[in-house]
Biopython code that builds the backbone (N, CA, C, O; Angstrom):
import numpy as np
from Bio.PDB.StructureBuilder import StructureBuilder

atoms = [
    (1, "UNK", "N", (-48.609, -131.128, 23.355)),
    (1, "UNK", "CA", (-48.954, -131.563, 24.674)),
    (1, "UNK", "C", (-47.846, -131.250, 25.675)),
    (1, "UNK", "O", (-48.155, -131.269, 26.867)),
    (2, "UNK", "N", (-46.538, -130.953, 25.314)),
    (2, "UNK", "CA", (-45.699, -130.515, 26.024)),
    (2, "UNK", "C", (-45.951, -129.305, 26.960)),
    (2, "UNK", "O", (-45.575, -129.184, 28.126)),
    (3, "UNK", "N", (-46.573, -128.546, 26.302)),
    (3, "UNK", "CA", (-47.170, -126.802, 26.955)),
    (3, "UNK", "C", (-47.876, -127.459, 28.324)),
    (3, "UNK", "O", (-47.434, -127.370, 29.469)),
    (4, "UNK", "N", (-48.981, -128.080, 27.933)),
    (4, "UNK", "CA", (-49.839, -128.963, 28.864)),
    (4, "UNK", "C", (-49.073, -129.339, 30.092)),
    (4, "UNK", "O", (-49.247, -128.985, 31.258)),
    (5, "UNK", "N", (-47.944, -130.358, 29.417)),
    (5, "UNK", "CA", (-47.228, -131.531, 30.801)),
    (5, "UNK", "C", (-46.538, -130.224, 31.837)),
    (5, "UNK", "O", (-46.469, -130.406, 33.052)),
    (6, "UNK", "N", (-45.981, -128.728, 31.106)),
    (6, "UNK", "CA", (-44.897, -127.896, 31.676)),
    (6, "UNK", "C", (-46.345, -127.296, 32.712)),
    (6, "UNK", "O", (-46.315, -127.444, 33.934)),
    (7, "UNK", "N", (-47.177, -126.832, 32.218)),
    (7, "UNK", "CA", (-47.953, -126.033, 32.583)),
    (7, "UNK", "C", (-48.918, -126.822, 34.311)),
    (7, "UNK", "O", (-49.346, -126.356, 35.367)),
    (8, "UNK", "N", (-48.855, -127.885, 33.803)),
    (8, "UNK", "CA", (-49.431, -129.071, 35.175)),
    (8, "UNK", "C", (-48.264, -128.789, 36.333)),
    (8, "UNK", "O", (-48.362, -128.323, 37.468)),
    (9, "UNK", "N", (-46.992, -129.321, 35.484)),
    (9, "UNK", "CA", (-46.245, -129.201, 36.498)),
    (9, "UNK", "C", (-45.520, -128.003, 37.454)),
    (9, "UNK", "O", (-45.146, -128.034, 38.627)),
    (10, "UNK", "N", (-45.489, -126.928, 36.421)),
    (10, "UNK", "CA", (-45.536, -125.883, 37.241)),
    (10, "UNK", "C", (-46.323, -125.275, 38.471)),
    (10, "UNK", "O", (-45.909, -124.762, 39.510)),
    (11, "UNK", "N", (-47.942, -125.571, 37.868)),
    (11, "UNK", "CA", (-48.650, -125.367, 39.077)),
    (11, "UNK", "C", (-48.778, -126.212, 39.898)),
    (11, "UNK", "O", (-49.299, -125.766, 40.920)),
    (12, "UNK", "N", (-48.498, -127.451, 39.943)),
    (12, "UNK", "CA", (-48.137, -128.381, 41.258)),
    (12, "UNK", "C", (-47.040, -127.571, 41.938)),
    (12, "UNK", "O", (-47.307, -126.974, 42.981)),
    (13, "UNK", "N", (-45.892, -127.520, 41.437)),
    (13, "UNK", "CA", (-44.743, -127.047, 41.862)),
    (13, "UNK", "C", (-44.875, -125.563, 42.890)),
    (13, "UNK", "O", (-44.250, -125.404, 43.939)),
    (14, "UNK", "N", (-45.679, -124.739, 42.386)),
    (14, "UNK", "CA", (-46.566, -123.503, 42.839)),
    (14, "UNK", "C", (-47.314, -123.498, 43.800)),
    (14, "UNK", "O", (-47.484, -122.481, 44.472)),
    (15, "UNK", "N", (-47.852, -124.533, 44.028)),
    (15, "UNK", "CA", (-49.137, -125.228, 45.070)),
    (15, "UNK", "C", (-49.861, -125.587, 45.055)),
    (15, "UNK", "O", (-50.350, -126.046, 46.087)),
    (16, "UNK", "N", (-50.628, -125.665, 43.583)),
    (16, "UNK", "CA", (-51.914, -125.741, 43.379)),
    (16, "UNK", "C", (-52.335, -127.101, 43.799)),
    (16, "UNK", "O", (-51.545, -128.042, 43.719)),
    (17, "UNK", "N", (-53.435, -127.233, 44.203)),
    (17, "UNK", "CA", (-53.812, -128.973, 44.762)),
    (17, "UNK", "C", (-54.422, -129.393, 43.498)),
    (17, "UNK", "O", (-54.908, -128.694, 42.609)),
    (18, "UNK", "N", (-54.278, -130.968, 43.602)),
    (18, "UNK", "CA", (-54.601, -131.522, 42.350)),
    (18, "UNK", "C", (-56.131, -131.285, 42.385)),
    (18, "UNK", "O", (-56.690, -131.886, 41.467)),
    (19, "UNK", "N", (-56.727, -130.782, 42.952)),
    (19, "UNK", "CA", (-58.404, -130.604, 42.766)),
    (19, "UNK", "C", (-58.583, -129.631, 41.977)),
    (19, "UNK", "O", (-59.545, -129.516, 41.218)),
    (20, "UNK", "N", (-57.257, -128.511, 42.152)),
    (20, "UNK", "CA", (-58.048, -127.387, 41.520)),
    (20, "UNK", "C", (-57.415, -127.588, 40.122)),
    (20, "UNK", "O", (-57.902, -126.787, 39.326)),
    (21, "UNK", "N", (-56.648, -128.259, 39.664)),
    (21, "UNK", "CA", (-56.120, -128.882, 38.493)),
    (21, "UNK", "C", (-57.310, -129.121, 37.394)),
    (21, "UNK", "O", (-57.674, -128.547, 36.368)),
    (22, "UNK", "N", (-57.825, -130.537, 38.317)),
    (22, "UNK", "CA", (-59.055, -131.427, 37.883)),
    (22, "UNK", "C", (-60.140, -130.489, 37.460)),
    (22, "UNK", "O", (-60.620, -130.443, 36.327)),
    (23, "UNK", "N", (-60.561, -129.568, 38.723)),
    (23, "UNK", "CA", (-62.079, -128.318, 38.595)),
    (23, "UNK", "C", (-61.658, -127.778, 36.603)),
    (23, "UNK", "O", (-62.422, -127.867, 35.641)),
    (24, "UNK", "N", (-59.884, -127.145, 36.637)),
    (24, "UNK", "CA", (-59.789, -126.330, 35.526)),
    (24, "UNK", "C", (-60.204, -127.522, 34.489)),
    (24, "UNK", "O", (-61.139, -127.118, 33.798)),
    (25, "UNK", "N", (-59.831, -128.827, 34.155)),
    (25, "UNK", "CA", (-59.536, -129.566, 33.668)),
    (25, "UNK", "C", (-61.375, -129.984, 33.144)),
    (25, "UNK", "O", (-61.482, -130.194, 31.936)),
    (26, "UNK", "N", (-62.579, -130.085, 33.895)),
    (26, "UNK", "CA", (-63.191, -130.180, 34.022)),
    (26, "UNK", "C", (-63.761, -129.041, 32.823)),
    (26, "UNK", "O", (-64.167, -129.249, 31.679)),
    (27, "UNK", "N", (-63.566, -127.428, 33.804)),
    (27, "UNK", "CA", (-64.604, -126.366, 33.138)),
    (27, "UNK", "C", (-63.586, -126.646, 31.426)),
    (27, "UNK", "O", (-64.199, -126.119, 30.498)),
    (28, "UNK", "N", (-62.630, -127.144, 31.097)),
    (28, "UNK", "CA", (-62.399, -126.775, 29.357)),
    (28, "UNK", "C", (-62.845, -128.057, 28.845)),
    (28, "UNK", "O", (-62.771, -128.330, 27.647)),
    (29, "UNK", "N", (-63.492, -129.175, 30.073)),
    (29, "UNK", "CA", (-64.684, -129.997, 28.973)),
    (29, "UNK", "C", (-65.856, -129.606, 28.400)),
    (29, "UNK", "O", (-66.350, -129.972, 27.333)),
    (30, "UNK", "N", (-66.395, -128.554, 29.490)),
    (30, "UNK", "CA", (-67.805, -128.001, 29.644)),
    (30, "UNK", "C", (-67.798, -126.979, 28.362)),
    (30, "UNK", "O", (-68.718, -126.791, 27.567)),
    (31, "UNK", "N", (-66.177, -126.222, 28.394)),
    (31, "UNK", "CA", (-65.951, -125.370, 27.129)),
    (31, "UNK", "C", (-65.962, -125.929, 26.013)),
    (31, "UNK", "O", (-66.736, -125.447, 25.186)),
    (32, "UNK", "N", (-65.083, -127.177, 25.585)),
    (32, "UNK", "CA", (-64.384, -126.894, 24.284)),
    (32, "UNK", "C", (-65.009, -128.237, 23.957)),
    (32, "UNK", "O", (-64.727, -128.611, 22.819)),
    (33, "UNK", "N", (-66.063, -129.362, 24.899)),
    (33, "UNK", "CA", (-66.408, -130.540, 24.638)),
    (33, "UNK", "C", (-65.817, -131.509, 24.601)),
    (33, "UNK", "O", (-65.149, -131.702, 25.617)),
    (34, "UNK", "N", (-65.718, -132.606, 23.495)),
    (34, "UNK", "CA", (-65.110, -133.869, 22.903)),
    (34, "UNK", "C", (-63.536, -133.615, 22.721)),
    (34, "UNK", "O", (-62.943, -134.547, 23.265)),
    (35, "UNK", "N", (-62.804, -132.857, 22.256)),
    (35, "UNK", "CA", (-62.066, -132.187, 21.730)),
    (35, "UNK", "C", (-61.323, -132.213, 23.005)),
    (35, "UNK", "O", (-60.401, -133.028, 23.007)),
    (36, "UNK", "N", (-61.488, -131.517, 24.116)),
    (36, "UNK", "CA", (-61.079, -131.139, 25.179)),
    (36, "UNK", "C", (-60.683, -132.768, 25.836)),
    (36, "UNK", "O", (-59.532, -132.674, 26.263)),
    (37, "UNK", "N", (-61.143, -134.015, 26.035)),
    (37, "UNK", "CA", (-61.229, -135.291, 26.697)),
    (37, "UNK", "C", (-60.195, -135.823, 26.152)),
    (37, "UNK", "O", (-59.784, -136.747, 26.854)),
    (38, "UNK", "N", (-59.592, -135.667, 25.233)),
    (38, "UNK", "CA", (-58.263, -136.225, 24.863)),
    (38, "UNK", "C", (-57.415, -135.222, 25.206)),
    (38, "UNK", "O", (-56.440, -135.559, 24.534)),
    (39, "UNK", "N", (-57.148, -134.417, 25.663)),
    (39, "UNK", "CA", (-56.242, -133.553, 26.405)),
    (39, "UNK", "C", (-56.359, -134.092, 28.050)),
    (39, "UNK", "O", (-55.456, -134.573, 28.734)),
    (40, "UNK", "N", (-57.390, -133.910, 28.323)),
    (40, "UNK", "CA", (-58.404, -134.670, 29.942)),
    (40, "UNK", "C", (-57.353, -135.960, 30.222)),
    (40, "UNK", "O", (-56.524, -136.049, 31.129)),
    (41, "UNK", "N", (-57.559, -136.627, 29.489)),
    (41, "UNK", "CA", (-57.000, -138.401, 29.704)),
    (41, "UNK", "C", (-55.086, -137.758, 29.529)),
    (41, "UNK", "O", (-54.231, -138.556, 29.912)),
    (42, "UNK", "N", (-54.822, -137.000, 29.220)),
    (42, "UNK", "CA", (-53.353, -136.771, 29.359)),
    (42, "UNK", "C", (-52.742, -135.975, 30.570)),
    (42, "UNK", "O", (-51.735, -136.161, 31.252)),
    (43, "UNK", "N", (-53.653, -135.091, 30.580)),
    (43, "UNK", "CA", (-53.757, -134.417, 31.718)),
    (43, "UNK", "C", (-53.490, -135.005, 33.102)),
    (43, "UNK", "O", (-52.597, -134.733, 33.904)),
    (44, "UNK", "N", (-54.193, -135.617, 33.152)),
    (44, "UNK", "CA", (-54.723, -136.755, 34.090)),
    (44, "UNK", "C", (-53.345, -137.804, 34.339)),
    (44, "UNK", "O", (-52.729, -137.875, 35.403)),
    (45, "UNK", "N", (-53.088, -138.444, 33.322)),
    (45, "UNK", "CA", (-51.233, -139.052, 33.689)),
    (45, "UNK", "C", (-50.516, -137.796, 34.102)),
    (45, "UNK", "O", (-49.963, -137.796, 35.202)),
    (46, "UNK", "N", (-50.461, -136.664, 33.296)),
    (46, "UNK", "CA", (-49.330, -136.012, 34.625)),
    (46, "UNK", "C", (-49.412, -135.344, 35.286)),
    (46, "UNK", "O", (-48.502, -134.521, 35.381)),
    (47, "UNK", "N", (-50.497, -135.274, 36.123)),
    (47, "UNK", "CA", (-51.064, -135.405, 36.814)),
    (47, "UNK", "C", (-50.690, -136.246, 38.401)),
    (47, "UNK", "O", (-50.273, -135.867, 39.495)),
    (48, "UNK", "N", (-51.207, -137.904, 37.654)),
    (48, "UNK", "CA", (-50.394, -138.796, 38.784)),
    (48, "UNK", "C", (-49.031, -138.767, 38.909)),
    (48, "UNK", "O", (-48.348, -138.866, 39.928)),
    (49, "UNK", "N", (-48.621, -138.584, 37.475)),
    (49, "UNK", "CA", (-46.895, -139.037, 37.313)),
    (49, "UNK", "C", (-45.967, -137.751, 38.021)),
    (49, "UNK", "O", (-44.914, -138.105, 38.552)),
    (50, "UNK", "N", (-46.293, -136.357, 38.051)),
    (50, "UNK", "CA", (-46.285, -135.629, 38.848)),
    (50, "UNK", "C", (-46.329, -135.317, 40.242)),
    (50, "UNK", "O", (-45.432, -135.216, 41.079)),
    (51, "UNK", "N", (-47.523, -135.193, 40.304)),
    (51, "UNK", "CA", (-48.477, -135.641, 41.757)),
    (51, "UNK", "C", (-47.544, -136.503, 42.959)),
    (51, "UNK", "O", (-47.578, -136.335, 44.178)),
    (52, "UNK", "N", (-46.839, -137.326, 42.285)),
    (52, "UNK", "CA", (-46.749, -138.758, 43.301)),
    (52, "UNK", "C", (-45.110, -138.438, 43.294)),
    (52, "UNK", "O", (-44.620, -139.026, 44.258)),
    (53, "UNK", "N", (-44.274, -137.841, 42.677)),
    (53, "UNK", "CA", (-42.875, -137.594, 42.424)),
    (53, "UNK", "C", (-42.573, -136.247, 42.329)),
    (53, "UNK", "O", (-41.830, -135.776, 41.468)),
    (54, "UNK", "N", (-43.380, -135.340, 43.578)),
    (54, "UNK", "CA", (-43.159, -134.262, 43.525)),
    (54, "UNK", "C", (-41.605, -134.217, 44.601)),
    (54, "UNK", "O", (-41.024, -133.150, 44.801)),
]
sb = StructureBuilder()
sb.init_structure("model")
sb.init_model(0)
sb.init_chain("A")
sb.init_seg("    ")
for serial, (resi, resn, name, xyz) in enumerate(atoms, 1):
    if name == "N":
        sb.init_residue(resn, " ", resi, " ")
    sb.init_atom(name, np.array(xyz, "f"), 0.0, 1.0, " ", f" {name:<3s}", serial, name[0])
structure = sb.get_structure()
């Protein structure tokens, strides 16, 4: 999950708005299903924890 937390925060850092985060975050539920929602719910903390302490 580390790849994950670097990879969020880079593209905040880059510009990306947290929407288009969420949209990607979204289409690899639609991909990968159940599997994918426990990545989702982590995502999602850094996300805020990010987000808010940029």
């Amino acid at each position: 999950m580390e790849n994950l937390e670097w990879s969020i925060k880079q593209a905040l850092g880059n510009g990306a708005a947290t929407e288009e985060i969420i949209e990607a975050i979204e289409v690899a539920i639609e991909m990968r299903g159940g599997s994918a929602t426990v990545f989702a719910r982590f995502a999602m903390n850094v996300i805020e924890y990010y987000g808010t302490t940029k």
